[in-house]
C-alpha atoms as one frame of an Amber mdcrd trajectory, in Angstrom:
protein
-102.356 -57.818 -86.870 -99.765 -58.974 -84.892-100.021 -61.768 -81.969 -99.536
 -59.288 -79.612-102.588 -57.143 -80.256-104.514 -60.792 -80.967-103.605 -61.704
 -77.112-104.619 -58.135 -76.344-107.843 -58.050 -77.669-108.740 -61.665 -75.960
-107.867 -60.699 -72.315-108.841 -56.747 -72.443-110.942 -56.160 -75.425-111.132
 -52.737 -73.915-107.282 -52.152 -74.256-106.685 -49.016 -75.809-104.251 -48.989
 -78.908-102.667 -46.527 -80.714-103.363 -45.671 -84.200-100.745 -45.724 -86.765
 -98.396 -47.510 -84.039 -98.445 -51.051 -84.637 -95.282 -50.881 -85.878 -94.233
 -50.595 -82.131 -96.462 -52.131 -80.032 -94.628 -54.986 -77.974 -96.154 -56.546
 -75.719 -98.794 -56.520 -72.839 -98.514 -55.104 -69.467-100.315 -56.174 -66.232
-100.147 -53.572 -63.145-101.760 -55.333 -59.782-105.522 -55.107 -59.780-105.904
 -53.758 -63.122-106.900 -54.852 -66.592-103.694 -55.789 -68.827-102.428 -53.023
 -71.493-100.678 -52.437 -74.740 -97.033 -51.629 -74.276 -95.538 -49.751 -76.808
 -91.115 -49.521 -77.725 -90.712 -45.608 -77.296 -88.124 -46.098 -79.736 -89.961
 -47.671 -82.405 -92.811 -45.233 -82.226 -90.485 -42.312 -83.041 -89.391 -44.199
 -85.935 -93.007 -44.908 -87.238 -92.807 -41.152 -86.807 -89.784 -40.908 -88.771
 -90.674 -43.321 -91.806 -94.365 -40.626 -92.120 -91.570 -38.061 -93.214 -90.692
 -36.024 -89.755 -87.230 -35.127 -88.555 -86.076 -36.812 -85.656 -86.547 -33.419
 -83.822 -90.452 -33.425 -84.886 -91.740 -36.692 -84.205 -89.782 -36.603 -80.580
 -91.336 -33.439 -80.130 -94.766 -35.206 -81.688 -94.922 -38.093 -79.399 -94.067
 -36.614 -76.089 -96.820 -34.074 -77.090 -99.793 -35.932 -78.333 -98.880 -39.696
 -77.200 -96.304 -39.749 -74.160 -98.494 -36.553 -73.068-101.788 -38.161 -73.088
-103.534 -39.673 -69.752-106.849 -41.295 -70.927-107.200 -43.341 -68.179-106.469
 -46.735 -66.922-106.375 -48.579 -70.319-103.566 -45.875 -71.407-100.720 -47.685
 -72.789 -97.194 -48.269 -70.825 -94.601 -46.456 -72.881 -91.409 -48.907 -72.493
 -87.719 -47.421 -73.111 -85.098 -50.928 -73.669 -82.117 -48.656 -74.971 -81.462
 -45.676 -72.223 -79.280 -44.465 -74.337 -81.483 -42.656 -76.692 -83.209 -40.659
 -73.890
């Protein structure tokens, strides 16, 4: 596990964290008066898509689908983009 998640799971045990994304997950978030959350590198969750064997096509079309799609509340993770250009 990475220090990340470790600092995670200290202040927010309730965080939620995606599976088979650790790859990506970068650091914490805070919004005012809420619990702090993961925060994941768009980027590097499409290529945790890619390295599983999907096109680029498929796992953009994957994660904006069934993990950039998905509300689950206030613990949902912050999806950061650092390089605009691959939007």
């Amino acid at each position: 596990m990475s220090a990340v998640h470790d600092y995670l799971a200290d202040v927010n045990p309730e965080a939620i964290l995606w599976d088979g994304f650790d790859a990506a997950l970068v650091g914490v978030g805070e919004r005012c008066g809420m619990q702090p959350v993961a925060v994941y590198d768009r980027a590097k969750c499409i290529e945790v898509l890619r390295e599983d064997g999907l096109s680029w096509e498929d796992a953009e079309e994957y994660f904006c689908y069934n993990v950039e799609g998905c509300y689950v509340g206030e613990m949902t993770p912050i999806i950061a983009v650092f390089d605009a250009e691959g939007l």
